[in-house]
Structures are given as structure tokens and as C-alpha cells.
C-alpha positions, -999 to +999 in steps of 0.1 A: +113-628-289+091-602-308+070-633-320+065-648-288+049-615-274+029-609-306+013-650-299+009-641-262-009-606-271-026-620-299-038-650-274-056-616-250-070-594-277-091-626-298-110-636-271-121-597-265-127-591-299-148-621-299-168-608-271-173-577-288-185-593-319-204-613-301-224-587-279-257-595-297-258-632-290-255-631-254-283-608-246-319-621-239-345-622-269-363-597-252-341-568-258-319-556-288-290-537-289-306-519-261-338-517-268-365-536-259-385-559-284-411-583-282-391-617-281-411-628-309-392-603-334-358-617-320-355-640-350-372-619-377-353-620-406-339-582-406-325-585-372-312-617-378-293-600-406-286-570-383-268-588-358-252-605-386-238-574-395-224-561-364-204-591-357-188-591-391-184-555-384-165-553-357-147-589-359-133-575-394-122-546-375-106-561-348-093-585-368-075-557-384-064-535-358-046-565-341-027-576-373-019-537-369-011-545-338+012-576-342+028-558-373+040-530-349+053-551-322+075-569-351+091-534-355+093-516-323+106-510-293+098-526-255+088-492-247+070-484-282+055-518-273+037-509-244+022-476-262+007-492-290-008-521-265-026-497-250-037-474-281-047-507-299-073-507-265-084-479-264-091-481-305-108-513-301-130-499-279-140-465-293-147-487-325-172-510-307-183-479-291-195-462-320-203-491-336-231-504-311-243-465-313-251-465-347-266-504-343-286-490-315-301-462-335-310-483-361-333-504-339-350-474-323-360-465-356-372-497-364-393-502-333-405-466-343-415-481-374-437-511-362-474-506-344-465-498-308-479-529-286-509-526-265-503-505-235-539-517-216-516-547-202-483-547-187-472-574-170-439-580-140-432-612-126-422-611-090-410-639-069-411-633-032-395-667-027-361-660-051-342-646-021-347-674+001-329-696-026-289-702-030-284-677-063-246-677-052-216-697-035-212-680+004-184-659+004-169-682+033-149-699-002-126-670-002-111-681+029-094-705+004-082-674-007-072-662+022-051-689+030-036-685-004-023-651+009-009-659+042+011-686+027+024-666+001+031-641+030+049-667+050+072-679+019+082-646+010+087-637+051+109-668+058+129-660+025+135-621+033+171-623+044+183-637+013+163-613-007+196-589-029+194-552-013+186-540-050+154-554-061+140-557-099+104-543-100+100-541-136+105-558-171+100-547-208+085-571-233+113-591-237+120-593-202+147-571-193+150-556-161+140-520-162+137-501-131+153-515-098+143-507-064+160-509-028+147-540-005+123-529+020+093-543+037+065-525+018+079-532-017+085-572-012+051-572+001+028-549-017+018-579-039+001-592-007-015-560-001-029-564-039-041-598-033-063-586+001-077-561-015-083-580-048-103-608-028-122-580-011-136-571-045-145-601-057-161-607-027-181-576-034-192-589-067-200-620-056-227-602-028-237-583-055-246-613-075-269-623-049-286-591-040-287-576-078-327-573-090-344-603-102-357-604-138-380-630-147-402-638-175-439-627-169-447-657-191-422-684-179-417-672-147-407-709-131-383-713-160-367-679-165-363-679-123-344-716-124-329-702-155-315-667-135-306-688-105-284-709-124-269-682-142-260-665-108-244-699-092-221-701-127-211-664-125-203-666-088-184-699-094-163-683-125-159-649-101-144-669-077-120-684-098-110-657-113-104-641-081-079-671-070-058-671-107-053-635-101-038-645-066-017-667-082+000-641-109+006-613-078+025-644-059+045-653-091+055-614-091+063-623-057+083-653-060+103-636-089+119-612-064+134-641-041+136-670-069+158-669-098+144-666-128+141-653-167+124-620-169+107-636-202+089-660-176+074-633-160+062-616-190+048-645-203+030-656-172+017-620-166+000-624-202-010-657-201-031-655-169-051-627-180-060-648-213-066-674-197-096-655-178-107-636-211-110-671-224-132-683-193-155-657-194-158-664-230-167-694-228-191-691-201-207-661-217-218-683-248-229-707-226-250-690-203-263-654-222-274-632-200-296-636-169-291-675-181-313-671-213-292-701-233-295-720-201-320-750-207-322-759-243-343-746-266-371-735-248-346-711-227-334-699-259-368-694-279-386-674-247-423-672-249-441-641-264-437-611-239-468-587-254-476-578-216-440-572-209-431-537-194-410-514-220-388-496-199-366-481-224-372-446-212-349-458-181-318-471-203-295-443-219-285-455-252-294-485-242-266-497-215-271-467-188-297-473-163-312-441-143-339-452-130-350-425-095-380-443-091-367-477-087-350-489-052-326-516-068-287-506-066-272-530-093-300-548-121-287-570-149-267-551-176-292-547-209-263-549-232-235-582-229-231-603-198-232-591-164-247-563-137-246-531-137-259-502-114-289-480-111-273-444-119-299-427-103-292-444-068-259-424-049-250-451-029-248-481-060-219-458-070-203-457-035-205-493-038-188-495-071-159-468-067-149-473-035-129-503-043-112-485-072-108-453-051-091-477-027-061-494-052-059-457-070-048-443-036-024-473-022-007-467-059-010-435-058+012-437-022+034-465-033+044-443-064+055-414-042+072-442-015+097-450-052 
């Protein structure tokens, strides 16, 4: 059994070391590790090598944390288990941390180290049009979701009665029952609570897709806006389904407290799922890069020469923080990986982006002190 949930954790952990490794190649060409270049340097020889680097760097690394990783489970536990899943996180992470740190540095001094480009022209591309075009799928889809919900509700409703008066909440890694809990409405139906507020997020992201800042190529502005567009209509697609196999593993939780079944099903299903949405966004992340810049063949991937293009690197706090006072935009593409992010300097972008988390802390928060 020890094996099976080393596989099923090793299955989680490769795709985000991957994407950690990764992080240089799915960025555009007209940024590097955070700092902005001309897109001509992209593929000069020493940042070629550079990125090179980095990925060997920190796939070795997480390579070898999760053989530490796997080694441990072999020899430990369920609830040792769970604590070295979670330090092995939080390791990963502070090593790709410091890591892109140190990578990011290393380019500052090497754009320090080159002529600094002509300041008399500085070019933006604007396109007054781009909103009045379909960057995302309507949020009317996650009535679909919706549906999912109140069917799941009226399964689990019609099946109450023969629900036992001693439920099992919880499993360990192998799938033994751990903690047990008496029947009542709010614990056989919390996982419907979960799923509302899960669709209500996704939701979120998917309007914030649409309304996030445009970025588009001062010297290809019809390509790099087609290319953006697309990339939007792919994101919101993959949100969308991520959304709805996240459904799907709360109404398995579900179903496990009025079907019969192996605890080791659970466990297995509860990992699976989750790797099986690492693995998507994966995928998609290679295929897209961000803002859609590997979109389109090789002219989306070998962008034209940005001299005029505006270096706003003052704005970007080691290179992944944007606080920018003077701009109106909430959420603008992330500089570093795949994604959005928000304007720090804007109050209400982070309103926007806690609120949902501030909202499932305090139902858990509730339901913990309910028992």
C-alpha cells in the first residue's frame, strides 16, 4: 500500500516540478526571469545557457527531494505521511524560491552590463476594439455546474435516512478510517457548500480573464492581440474544467458517506484528480506560454524586435510583484510563469482576490468548532 501512495504522490509532485523547471520557457521573449529584455537577446547564447541552467537546477533538485520524498513514505507512518507531504512542499517551493532570486539577479546585472536602449522612443500598443471581442467563455457554462450540484444534493437528500448515525469523515494514507463524526445535516452536506463556493471562484477567475489588462506587441499588434485572445479563450476553457473535476472529487467525498466503499478508493481518487489538473495545466502551459506567445508557430515564438518597447521594470518587485499606483488596471498578466496576477498598489484587486479565501477560511474555521 506504501507503494501505491508513493506512485499516486509521485504522479502530483512531477508535473509541479516540471512547471517549476520549466518557468523560463513559458514566459514571453520580451521579459526574463523578470526583467525585461529586448526580445532580440531572448536567444543569445548566454541566456540560452542560463535558462538551461535553471531548469537543470531545480529539476535535479526536485528530482531529489521527491525520491526523499518517496523514500520516507516507504518507512513511515499515515500520520508521519502527511508531515513530510507537506514539508516536501513547502521545500520545493523555498528551493525554487531562492533559486529564481539568484537567476533574477543575475539578469539585472546583465542588462546593467549592456548599453541601455534608446529612451527618445517608447512605444504601447492599445486596442480600443479588444473588449468588444469574446477573450472568454460567458460564465452562463457554470450553470452546468450548477446543475452538477443540485443533483449531487438531491442524491445525497433522497439517500439521508439510510445514512449510519456515526459517520467517517476522515482517512489516512492507506485508507483507514480516522476520525468519525455523528450524522447531521451540515456535515453530509458541507461538500455541497464547498462545491458553491468553489464554482463562485472560478467564476471569478474566469471574469477576471476577460477584464485583466491587455498586452500587445507594439510591433505585431494584430498578431500578439489574436495571439492574447486565444490564450484567454484556452485559459477560460481549462478554468472551467478544472472547476467541474473539482466538483466531481467533493461529490465522490460525498457519495463515500452513503455508498460502501474502500477507504483506499478515496485516497486514491482524492490524489488522482488533483494530478490529473497539474497535468492539464501542464500541458496547456507549454502549449500556450504566456499571454499566448507559443500560440501561432514560429512567428508567435520569435516576436519581432521591441527597441521602442516600454521598460517598466521599476514597477515589478523582484520581478513577479506588480505595484504600480499610477496604473488603473486591477489584475495584468503575471511577468514570471503562466497566468494573472494583481496590481499591489490598487486596494480593491486585493479585495477581489481575498475575499474568496477569507470566505472558505471562515466556513472551516465554523465547521471546525461545529466538530
Amino acid at each position: 500500500m506504501h507503494f501505491g501512495i508513493a506512485w499516486l504522490v509521485a504522479i502530483i509532485f512531477v508535473p509541479v516540478i516540471v512547471m517549476l523547471a520549466g518557468l523560463p520557457y513559458f514566459t514571453r521573449t520580451t521579459n526574463h526571469f523578470g526583467v525585461s529584455i529586448d526580445s532580440r537577446h531572448f536567444h543569445d547564447p548566454e541566456l540560452q545557457s542560463m535558462r538551461r541552467r535553471y531548469a537543470w537546477w531545480n529539476g535535479g533538485i526536485g528530482a531529489a527531494l521527491l525520491i526523499a520524498l518517496i523514500f520516507g513514505i516507504q518507512r513511515t507512518n499515515a500520520t508521519q505521511q502527511g508531515l513530510i507531504i507537506i514539508g516536501y512542499a513547502l521545500v520545493l517551493i523555498a528551493a525554487a524560491t531562492v533559486s529564481f532570486i539568484v537567476y533574477y539577479n543575475k539578469m539585472k546585472r546583465w542588462k546593467a552590463a549592456r548599453p541601455a536602449e534608446s529612451a527618445s522612443a517608447r512605444f504601447i500598443a492599445v486596442d480600443t476594439s479588444f473588449r468588444n471581442r469574446k477573450t472568454t467563455y460567458s460564465n452562463g457554462w457554470y450553470l452546468i455546474h450548477l446543475a452538477f450540484v443540485a443533483l449531487c444534493f438531491g442524491i445525497t437528500l433522497w439517500n439521508y435516512d439510510r445514512l449510519p448515525d456515526i459517520l467517517v469523515t476522515r482517512y489516512d494514507m492507506q485508507g483507514n478510517p480516522t476520525e468519525t463524526q455523528p450524522k447531521t445535516y451540515g456535515n453530509v452536506f458541507f461538500p455541497n457548500v464547498i462545491q458553491l463556493i468553489q464554482i463562485f471562484i472560478f467564476a471569478s477567475i474566469n471574469t477576471i480573464i476577460r477584464k485583466s489588462k491587455q498586452q500587445i506587441d507594439a510591433n505585431a499588434p494584430e498578431q500578439s492581440r489574436e495571439q492574447n485572445i486565444r490564450f484567454r479563450r484556452i485559459w477560460s476553457l481549462v478554468i472551467m474544467i478544472m472547476g467541474f473535476l473539482m466538483l466531481v472529487l467533493f461529490s465522490l467525498i460525498q457519495f463515500f458517506l452513503i455508498f460502501p466503499f474502500d477507504g483506499t478508493v478515496l485516497v486514491t481518487v482524492s490524489l488522482t484528480i488533483p494530478a490529473l489538473i497539474l497535468i492539464l495545466v501542464l500541458a496547456v502551459s507549454f502549449i500556450t506560454g504566456q499571454g499566448g506567445s507559443r500560440l501561432g508557430g514560429a512567428s508567435a515564438t520569435n516576436e519581432k524586435p521591441v527597441a521602442g518597447a516600454a521598460d517598466d521594470d521599476k514597477h515589478w518587485k523582484l520581478g513577479s510583484i506588480y505595484y504600480n499606483p499610477d496604473d488603473p488596471s486591477l489584475f495584468i498578466e503575471k511577468r514570471v510563469g503562466i497566468g494573472w496576477t494583481i496590481n499591489a498598489a490598487r486596494p480593491m484587486a486585493w479585495v477581489v482576490m481575498l475575499a474568496p479565501l477569507l470566505l472558505v477560511g471562515t466556513i472551516l474555521v465554523i465547521a471546525a468548532i461545529k466538530g
